[in-house]
N, C-alpha and C positions, 0 to 999 in steps of 0.2 A: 448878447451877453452870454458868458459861458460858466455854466455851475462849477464852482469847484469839484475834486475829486471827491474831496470825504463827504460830499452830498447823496452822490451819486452809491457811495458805499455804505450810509445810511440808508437810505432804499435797498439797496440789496439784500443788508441783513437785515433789516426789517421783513422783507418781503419773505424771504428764510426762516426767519421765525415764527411768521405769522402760517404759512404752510405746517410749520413742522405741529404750530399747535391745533392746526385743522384736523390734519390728518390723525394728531393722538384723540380728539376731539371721537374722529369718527369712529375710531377703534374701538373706544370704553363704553360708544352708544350701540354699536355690534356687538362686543364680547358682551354685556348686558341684555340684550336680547337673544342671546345664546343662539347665535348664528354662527360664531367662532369657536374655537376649542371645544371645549367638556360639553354636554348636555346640561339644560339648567333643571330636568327631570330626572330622575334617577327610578327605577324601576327594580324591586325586589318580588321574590315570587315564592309562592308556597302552596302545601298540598299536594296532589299528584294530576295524572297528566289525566285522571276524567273529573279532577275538580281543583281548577288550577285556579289562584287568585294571585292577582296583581296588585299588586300597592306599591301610589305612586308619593313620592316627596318629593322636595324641592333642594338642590344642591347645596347651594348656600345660604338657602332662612329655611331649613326645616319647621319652623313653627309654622310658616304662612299656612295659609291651605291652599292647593294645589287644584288648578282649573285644569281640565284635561275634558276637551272636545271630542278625539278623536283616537282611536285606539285599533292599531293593524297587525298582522301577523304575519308572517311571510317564512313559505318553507323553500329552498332549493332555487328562490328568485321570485317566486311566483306569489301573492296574496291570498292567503287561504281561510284569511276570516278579518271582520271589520265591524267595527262598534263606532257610529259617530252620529254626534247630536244633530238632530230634526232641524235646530235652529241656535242662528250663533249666540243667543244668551242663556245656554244648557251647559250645564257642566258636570261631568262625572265626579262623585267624592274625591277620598284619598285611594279607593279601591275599586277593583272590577273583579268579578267571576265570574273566568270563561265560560262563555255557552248561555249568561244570563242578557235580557233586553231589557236593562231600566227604561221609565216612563220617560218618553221625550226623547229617545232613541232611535236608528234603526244599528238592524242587524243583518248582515251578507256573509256566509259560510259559516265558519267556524265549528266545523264535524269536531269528532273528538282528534286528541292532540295521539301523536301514533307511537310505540313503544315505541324509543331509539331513534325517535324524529329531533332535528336541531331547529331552531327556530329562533327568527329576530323578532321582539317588540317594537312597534315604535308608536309613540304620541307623541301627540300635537296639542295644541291651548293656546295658552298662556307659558310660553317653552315647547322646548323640543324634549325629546329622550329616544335612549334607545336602547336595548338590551339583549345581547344572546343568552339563550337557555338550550337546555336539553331535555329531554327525557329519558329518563336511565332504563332499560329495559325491567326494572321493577317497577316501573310508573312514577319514580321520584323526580321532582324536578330541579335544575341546577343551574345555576349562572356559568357560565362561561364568557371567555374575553372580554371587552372590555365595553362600557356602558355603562355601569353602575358610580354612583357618584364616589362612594367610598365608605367607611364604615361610621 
């Protein structure tokens, strides 16, 4: 017996559709865990470069509170300080300062931060982020490029 055509073209757009709604499917479950685009963390910074604090929010629900595991710093490539929880149900506040060891932490480097040194953030959690800074050679600290979710 042989199927008509517009059988056989029902199948195909169906099967076309049902792909096209797969794959937005999988997009909006990525972009959501902030594996795509922007950072779902945003990172603001303050103080100076031998008492730097970090506070972190969240991109798109600022109200939520902000799980953050894991917190790195990297100058020139290389990893120059590391703050991350003992165990995965620890989480740092909305904030950290540099150089401190909350309870249920460890700590790896983190000397002081160097006049005129550039530096990326990044954490990890519940989201990603990341952020470059400066240190201005007055010891000021500054955002630079891009990282920061927006104002």
């Amino acid at each position: 017996m042989r199927w008509p055509s517009t059988f056989w073209s029902r199948i195909a757009v169906g099967g076309v559709l049902t792909l096209l709604l797969l794959v937005g499917a999988a997009y909006y479950v990525l972009r959501t865990l902030g594996t795509l685009g922007r950072p779902t963390i945003g990172i603001l910074v303050s103080g100076s470069g031998s008492m730097a604090r970090f506070t972190f929010r969240h991109c798109r629900a600022r109200d939520e509170p902000v799980l953050v595991a894991r917190v790195s710093l990297f100058s020139k490539g290389s990893e120059v300080c590391r703050l991350e929880a003992k165990n995965s149900s620890l989480f740092l506040g909305n904030a950290w300062t540099y150089g401190e060891t909350p309870v249920g932490f460890s700590r790896k480097g983190c000397e002081p931060l160097e006049l005129g040194g550039r530096y990326r953030v990044d954490v990890m959690g519940f989201g990603i982020g990341y952020q470059d800074i400066l240190v201005t050679p007055a010891g000021r600290l500054e955002l630079t490029g891009e990282g920061i979710c927006g104002p």
